[in-house]
C-alpha positions in Angstrom: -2.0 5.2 17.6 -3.0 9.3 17.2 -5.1 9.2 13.8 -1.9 11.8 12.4 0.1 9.2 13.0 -2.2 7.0 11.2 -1.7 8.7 8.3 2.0 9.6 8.1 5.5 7.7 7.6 7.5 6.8 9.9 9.1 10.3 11.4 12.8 9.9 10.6 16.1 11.1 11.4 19.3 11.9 9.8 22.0 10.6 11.9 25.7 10.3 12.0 27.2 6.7 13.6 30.2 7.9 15.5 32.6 6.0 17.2 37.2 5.7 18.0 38.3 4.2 15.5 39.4 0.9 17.2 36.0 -0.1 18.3 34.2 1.0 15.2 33.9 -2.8 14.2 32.1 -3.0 17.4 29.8 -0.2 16.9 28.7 -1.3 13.7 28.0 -4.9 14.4 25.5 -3.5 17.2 24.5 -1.1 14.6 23.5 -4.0 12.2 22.0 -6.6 15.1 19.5 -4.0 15.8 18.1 -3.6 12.2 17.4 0.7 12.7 19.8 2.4 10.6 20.1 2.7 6.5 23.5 3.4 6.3 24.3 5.9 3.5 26.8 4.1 0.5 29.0 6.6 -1.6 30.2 3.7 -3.4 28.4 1.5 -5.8 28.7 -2.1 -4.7 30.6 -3.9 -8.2 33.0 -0.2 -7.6 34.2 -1.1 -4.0 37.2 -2.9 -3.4 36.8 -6.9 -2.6 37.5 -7.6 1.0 39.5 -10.6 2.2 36.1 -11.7 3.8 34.2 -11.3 0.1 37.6 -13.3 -1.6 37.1 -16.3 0.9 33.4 -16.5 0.1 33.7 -16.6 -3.1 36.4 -19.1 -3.0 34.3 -21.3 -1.2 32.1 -21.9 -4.4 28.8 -22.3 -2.4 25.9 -20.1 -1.9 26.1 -18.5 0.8 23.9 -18.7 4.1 22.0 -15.9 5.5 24.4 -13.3 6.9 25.6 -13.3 10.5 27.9 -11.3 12.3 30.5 -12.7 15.3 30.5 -10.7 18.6 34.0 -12.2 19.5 35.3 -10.7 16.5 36.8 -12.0 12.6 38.6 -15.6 12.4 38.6 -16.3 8.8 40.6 -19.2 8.5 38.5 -21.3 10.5 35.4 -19.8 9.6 36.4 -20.6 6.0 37.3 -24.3 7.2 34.3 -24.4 8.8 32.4 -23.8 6.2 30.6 -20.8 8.0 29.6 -18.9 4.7 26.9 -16.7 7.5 29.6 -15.1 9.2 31.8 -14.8 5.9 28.9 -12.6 3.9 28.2 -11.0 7.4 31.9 -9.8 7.5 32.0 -9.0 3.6 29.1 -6.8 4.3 30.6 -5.0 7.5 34.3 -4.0 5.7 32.1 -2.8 3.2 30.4 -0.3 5.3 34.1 0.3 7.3 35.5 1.5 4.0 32.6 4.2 3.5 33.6 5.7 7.8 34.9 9.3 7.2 37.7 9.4 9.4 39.0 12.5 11.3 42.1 11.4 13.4 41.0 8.7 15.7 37.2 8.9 15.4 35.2 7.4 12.1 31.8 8.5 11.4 29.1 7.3 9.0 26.2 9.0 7.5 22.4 7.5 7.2 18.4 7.6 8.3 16.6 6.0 11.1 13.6 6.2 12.6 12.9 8.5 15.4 11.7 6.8 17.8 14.6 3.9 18.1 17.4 6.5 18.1 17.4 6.7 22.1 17.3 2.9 22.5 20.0 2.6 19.9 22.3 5.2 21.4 21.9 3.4 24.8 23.4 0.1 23.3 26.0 2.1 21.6 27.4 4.3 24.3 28.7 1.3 26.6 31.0 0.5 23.9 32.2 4.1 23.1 30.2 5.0 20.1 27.0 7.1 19.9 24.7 8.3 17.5 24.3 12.0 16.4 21.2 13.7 15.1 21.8 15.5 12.0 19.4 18.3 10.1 18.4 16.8 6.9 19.6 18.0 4.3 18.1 20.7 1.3 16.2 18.9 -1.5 16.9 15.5 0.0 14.1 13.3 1.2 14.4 10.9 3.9 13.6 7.2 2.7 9.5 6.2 4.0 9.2 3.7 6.8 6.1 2.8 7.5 4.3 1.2 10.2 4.1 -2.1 11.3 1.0 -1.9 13.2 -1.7 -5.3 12.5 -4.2 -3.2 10.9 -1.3 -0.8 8.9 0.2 -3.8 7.9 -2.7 -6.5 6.5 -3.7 -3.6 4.0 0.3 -2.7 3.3 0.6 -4.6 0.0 -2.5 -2.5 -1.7 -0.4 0.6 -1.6 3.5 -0.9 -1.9 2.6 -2.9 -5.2 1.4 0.5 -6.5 4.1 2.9 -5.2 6.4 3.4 -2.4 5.1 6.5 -0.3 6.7 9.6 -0.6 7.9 10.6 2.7 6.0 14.0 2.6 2.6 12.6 1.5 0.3 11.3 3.6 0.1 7.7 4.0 -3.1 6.3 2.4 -3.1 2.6 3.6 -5.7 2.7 6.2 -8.0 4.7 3.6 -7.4 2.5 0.6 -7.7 -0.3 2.6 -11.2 0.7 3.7 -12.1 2.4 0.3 -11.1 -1.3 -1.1 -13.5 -3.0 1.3 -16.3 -1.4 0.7 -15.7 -1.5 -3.2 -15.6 -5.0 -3.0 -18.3 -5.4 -0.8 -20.9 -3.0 -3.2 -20.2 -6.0 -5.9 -20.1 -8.8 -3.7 -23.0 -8.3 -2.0 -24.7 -11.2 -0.2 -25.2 -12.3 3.4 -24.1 -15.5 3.0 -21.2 -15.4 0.5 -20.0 -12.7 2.9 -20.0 -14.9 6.1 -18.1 -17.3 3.7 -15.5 -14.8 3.3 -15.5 -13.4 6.8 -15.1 -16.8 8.1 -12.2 -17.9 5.9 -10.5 -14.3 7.1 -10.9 -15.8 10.9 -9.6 -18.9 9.6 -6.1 -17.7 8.0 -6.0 -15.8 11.3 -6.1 -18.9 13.3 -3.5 -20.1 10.8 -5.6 -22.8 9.4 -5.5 -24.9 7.2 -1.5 -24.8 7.9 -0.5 -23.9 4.4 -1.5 -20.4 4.8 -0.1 -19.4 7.7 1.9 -17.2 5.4 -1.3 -15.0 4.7 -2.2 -14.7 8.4 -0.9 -10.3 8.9 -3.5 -9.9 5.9 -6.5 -11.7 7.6 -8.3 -8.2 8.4 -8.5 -8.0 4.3 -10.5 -11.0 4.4 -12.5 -11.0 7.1 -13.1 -6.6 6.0 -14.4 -7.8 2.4 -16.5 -10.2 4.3 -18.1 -8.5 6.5 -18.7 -5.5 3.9 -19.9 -8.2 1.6 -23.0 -9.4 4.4 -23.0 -5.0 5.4 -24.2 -5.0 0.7 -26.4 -7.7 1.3 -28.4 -6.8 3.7 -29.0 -3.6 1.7 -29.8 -5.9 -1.1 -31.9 -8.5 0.7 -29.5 -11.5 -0.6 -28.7 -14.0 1.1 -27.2 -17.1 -1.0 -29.3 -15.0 -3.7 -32.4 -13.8 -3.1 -33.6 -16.5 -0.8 -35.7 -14.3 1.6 -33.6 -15.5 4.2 -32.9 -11.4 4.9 -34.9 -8.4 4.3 -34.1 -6.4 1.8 -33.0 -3.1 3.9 -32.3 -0.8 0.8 -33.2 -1.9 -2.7 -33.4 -5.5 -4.9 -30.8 -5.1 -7.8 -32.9 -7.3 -10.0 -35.9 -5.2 -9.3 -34.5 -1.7 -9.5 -31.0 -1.5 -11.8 -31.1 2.0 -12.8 -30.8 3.3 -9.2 -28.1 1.0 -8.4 -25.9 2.4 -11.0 -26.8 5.8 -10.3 -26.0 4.6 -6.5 -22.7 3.2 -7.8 -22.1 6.5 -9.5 -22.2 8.5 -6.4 -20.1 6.2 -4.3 -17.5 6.2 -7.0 -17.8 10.5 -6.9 -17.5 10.3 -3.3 -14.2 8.0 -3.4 -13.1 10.8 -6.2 -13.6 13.7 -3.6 -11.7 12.0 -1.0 -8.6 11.2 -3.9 -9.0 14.7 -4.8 -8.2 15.8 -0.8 -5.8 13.5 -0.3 -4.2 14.7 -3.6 -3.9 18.8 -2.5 -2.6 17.9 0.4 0.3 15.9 -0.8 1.0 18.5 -3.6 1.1 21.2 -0.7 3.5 19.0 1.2 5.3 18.0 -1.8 5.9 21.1 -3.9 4.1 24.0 -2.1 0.4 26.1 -2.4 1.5 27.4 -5.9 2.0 23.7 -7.5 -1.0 22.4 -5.6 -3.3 25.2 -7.0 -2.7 24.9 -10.4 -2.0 20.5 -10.2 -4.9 19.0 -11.7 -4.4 16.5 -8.8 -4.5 19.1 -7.0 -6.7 22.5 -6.1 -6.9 22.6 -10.0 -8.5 19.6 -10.2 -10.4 19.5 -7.3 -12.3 23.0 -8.0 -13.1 22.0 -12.0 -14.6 18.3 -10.2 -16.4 20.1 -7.3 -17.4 22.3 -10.3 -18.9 19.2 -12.0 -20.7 18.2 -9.0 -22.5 20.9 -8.4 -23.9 21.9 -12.3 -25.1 17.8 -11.2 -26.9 19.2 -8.2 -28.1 21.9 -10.0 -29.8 19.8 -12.6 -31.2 17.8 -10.3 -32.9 19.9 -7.9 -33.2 22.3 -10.7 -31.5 25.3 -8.6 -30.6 28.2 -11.4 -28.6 30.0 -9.1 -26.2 27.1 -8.0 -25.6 26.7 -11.8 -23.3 29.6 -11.6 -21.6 28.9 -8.6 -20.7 25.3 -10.6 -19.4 27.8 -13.5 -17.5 29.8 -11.5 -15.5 26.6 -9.7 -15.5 24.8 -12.8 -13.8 27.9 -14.8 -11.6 28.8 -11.9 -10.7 25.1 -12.5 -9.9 24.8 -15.5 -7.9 28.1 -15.8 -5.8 27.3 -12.7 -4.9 23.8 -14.6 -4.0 25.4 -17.4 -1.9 27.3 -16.4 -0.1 24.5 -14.7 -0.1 22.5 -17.7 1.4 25.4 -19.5 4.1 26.1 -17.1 5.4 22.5 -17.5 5.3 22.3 -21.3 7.8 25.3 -21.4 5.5 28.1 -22.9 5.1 29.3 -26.4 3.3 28.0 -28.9 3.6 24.5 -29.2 3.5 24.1 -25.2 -0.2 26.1 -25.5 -1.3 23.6 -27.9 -0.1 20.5 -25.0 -2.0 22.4 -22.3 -5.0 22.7 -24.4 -4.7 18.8 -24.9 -4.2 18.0 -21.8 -6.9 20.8 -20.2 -9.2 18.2 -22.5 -7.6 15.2 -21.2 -8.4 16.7 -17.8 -12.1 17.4 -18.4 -12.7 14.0 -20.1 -11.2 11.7 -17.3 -13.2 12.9 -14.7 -16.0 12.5 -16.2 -15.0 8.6 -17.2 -13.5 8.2 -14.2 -17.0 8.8 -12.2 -18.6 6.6 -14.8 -16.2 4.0 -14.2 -17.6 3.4 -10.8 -21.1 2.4 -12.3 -19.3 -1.2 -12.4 -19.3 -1.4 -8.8 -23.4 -2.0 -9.1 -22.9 -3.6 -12.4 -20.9 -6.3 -11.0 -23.3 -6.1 -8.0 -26.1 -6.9 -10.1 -23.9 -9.7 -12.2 -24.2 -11.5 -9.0 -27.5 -11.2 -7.9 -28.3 -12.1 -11.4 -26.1 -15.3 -11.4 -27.8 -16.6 -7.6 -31.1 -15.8 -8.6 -30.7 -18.0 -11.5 -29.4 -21.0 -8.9 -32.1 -20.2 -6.6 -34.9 -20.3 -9.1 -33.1 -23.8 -10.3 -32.9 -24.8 -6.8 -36.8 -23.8 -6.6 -37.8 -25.3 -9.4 -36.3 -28.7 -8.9 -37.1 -28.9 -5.2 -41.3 -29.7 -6.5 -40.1 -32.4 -8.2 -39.6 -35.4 -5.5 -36.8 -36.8 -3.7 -34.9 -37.3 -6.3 -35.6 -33.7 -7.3 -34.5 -32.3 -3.7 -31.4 -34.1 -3.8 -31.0 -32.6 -7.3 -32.1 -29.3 -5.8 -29.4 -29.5 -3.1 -26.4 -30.4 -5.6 -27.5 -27.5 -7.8 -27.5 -25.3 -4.6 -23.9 -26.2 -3.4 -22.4 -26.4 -6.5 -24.3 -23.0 -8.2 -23.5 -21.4 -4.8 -19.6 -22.3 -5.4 -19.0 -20.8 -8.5 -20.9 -17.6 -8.3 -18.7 -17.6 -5.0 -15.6 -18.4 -7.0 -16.6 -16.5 -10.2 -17.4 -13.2 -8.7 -15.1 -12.8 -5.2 -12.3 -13.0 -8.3 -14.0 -10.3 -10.2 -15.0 -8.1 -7.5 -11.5 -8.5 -6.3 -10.0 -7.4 -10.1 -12.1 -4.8 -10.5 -12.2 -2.7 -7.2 -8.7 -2.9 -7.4 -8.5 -1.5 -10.7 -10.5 1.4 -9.6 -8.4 2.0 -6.4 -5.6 1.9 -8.6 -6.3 3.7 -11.6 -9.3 6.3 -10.4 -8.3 7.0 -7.1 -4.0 6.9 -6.5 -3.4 8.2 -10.1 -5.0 11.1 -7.9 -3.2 10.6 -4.9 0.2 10.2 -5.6 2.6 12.0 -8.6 6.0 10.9 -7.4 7.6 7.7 -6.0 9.3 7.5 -2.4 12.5 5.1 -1.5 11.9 2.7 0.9 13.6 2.5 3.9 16.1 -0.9 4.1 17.9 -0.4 7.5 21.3 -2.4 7.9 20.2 -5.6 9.6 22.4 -8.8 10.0 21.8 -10.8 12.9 24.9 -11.3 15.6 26.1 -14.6 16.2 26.3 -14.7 19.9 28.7 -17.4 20.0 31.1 -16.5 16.9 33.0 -19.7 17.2 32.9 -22.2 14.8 32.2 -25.8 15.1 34.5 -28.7 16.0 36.7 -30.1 12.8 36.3 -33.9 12.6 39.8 -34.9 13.7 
């Protein structure tokens, strides 16, 4: 997969299902086995008229089984004898979608979306039985539905970005990015060698799909096994190891020993998760609404030029730079101009929408700089643990002198310290780097919701006949 693609829906297609009127029931049940087409409804569903299909199924009294279709065609009596409630909801379905075909003399047609790349195989299965599918230009001010990609890695970090939002189909798609941004998050609080090859192995476990009873979680087992192995990446840096053991060097710095530079650490990695929202932002205003809306968006070129603004009056301190002070001044006032203008745009003008822009300009100003402090919990929680396995180590130490009896004590107070830190802080660490990827980072990345794509897709029954009556 190109890294554009990466990043991007699903290219999709307006299309048109053609076909002669007396094989449209054909056409569509082909349509619907192969699962690629979202076909367009003009009618809501309790508006549409009840099909003799719908009327037998809900005669029946039963819940229904999961929809089928018959390839040899409808036989409702003995379905409904049968009790073959599948191919009853899967014909309910179909005469719904047959009375939405526009029909122009002999030949029916219905609108929807599909994906690109399946339109050719589609329109082969299609033409053998006289119907095709037609490409259509999309039309003005109406965006296709997102589909996004199934691929392993795609997919195992899918649910961070669907429980937020659904992708608009212009923006880019951050799944790969927040997936990796949420990693390493989790990883910065969770950091220890050994609690990491915990986690990495239970990732290689649901992979395996074992114990059984979570084979369900097996497409997310990169999400384990990432955290893990960002978890032992933290630790190393921290020289902890089941706490600080010696067991590993410490590479960078021991939170214990030196706090204050792992919150200023934690800072910096949260600003340069910010920087990356802020891109990702611009682009999908450009894409969205245009250059104009992105440049005065406060998610936007707005906002990125008042934050790089910020950054730099940092640096300036710092390194104690005079003449980068005014280049900070100069982004940060082009900034906040550009965003108030945007703000005042929105609130309709005048007088009372000046006072709103001003409020919100504030607003503006004051979230980033909470939202950059926000990411000092990522060495705060950091430290939490290193704090909570150094106290079970130094227990572990400290009873270890004392005997056999002591050592067995030692070991007990080992395991069982080990376990709830383990328990205690993969739950935190979990919480909170969501919260920031949620609330610091995509409340930059995304202003609008998408529609997901839900293609058409009921199974055919290859047989179609029903089962033997007794008798």
């Amino acid at each position: 997969m190109r890294w554009r693609d990466a990043l991007s829906p699903v290219p999709m297609t307006r299309v048109a299902v053609v076909a002669p009127r007396s094989s449209l029931r054909q056409v569509l049940v082909k349509v619907a086995d192969a699962g690629a087409v979202e076909l367009e409804r003009t009618t809501a569903p309790g508006d549409a008229a009840v099909s003799e299909s719908a009327r037998r199924l809900q005669r029946s009294g039963v819940a229904p089984a999961p929809a089928r279709l018959s390839a040899a065609g409808p036989d409702l009596d003995r379905w409904e004898r049968a009790g073959r409630t599948d191919l009853l909801a899967g014909e309910a379905q179909l005469a719904e979608y047959t009375a939405e075909a526009v029909s122009r003399g002999d030949v029916a047609a219905l609108l929807g979306w599909a994906p690109s790349d399946r339109m050719s195989a589609l329109a082969a299965q299609l033409t053998d039985i006289g119907g095709a599918v037609a490409p259509l230009p999309a039309p003005r001010g109406v965006e296709p539905p997102t589909a996004t990609s199934q691929a392993p890695l795609r997919s195992g970090f899918a649910p961070l970005v669907s429980t937020y939002t659904t992708v608009p189909y212009p923006d880019v798609d951050p799944t790969l990015l927040a997936g990796l941004a949420y990693v390493v998050m989790f990883g910065a609080m969770f950091g220890d060698v050994g609690h990491g090859a915990l986690l990495l192995a239970g990732g290689l476990a649901v992979r395996q799909a074992w114990p059984k009873r979570l084979a369900g979680l097996r497409p997310y087992w990169r999400f384990v096994a990432g955290a893990g192995l960002f978890s032992m990446v933290f630790g190393l840096l921290y020289g902890e190891c089941f706490g600080p053991t010696g067991l590993v060097p410490t590479v960078w710095l021991a939170p214990m020993e030196h706090p204050v530079p792992l919150l200023l650490a934690g800072v910096g990695l949260g600003a340069v998760l910010l920087a990356g929202a802020y891109a990702l932002g611009t682009v999908n205003r450009v894409r969205e609404s245009g250059w104009l809306v992105a440049a005065t968006a406060p998610s936007g070129l707005a906002g990125s030029a008042l934050f790089l603004g910020a950054g730099l009056a940092v640096g300036a301190w710092y390194w104690s730079v005079g003449w980068l002070v005014v280049i900070a001044g100069v982004f940060a006032l082009a900034g906040l101009v550009f965003a108030f203008a945007g703000l005042l745009f929105a609130a309709g003008g005048g007088a009372s929408g000046a006072l709103q822009a001003v409020i919100e300009t504030f607003d503006v100003i004051i979230r980033i700089g909470s939202n950059v402090v926000s990411f000092a919990r990522l060495a705060a929680f950091g430290l939490t643990h290193a704090v909570l396995t150094g106290i079970v180590w130094a227990a572990t130490a400290g009873l270890w002198r004392h005997g056999a009896a002591g050592m067995l004590a030692a070991v007990a107070v080992f395991a069982v310290g080990n376990a709830l830190a383990f328990s205690l802080e993969a739950l935190v660490a979990g919480v909170q780097a969501l919260r920031l990827e949620y609330y610091e980072l995509f409340s930059r990345v995304f202003q609008k919701e998408g529609r997901p794509f839900r293609p058409w897709h009921v199974p055919t029954d290859g047989i179609g006949e029903a089962p033997c009556l007794p008798g």
